[in-house]
N, C-alpha and C positions, 0 to 999 in steps of 0.2 A: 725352360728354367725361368726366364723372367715374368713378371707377373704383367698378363695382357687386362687387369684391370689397372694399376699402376700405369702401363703404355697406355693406354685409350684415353685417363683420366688428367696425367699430364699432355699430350698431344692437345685434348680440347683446354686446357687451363692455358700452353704457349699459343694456341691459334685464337682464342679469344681472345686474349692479353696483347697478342700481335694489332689483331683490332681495335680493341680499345683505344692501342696506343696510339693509331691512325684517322682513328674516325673520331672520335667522342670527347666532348669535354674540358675542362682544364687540369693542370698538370695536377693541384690536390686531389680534384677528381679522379683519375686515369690511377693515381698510387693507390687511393682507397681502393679501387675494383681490380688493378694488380693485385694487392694485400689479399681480396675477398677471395680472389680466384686459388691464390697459394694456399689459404687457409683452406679453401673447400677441398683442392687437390690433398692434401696433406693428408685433413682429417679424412675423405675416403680410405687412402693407403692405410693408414694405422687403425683403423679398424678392420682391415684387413688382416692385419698383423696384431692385434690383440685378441681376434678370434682364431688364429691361429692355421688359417688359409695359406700365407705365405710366411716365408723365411723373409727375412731384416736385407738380405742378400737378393733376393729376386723382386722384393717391390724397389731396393734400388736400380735394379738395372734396368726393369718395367719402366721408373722414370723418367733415367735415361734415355733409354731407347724413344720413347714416346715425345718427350722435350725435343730431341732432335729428328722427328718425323714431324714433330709441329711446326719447329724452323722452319725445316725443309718444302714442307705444305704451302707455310705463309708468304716465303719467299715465290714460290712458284705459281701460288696465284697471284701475287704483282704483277712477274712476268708477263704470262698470260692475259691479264687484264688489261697490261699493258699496250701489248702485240692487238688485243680483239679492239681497245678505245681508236689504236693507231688504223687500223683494217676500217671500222666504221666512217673514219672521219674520212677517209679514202674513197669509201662510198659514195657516203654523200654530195662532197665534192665534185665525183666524177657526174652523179645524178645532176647538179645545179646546169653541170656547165651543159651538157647533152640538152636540159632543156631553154639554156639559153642560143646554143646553137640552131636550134630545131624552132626556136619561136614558142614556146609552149609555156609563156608565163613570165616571169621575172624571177630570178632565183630564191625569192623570201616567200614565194607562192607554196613552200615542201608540201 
């Protein structure tokens, strides 16, 4: 029933958007390429729905559905991100000190 061009097209519009609002720019900036993003998500959908592909009722729930698998996406590579930046510095750390135990350098030698 819901339309998986609606779910795909919202999913990439929240997970860009996600990024944008993290990585890039200043706040006018970040709203213009929010705005851009809703815009381009939009007009896909309803050309969907003026060629008569989907029901009014299945690209909403497509959006739906798709908005909150973007959340859910953007949230979970933080996480992730999170956990893998924590693991490396863990690494490295442990490399410094093994070669300052062992004589093998001074630790700014990596």
């Amino acid at each position: 029933m819901p339309s998986e061009h609606a779910a795909f097209v919202f999913f990439l519009t929240v997970h860009l958007g996600h990024r944008i609002e993290h990585d890039w720019g200043s706040t006018s900036q970040k709203l213009l390429e929010w705005l851009f993003l809703l815009t381009w998500g939009s007009t896909l959908i309803s050309v969907r729905y003026a060629f008569g592909a989907h029901s009014l009722q299945q690209l909403v729930a497509g959006a739906v559905i798709g908005s909150l698998a973007g959340i859910t996406w953007s949230r979970l590579e933080v996480t992730v991100q999170d956990l893998l930046l924590r693991g490396q510095r863990f690494t490295d750390a442990s490399r410094r000190c093994v070669r300052l135990l062992y004589g093998m350098g001074t630790p700014h030698n990596d």
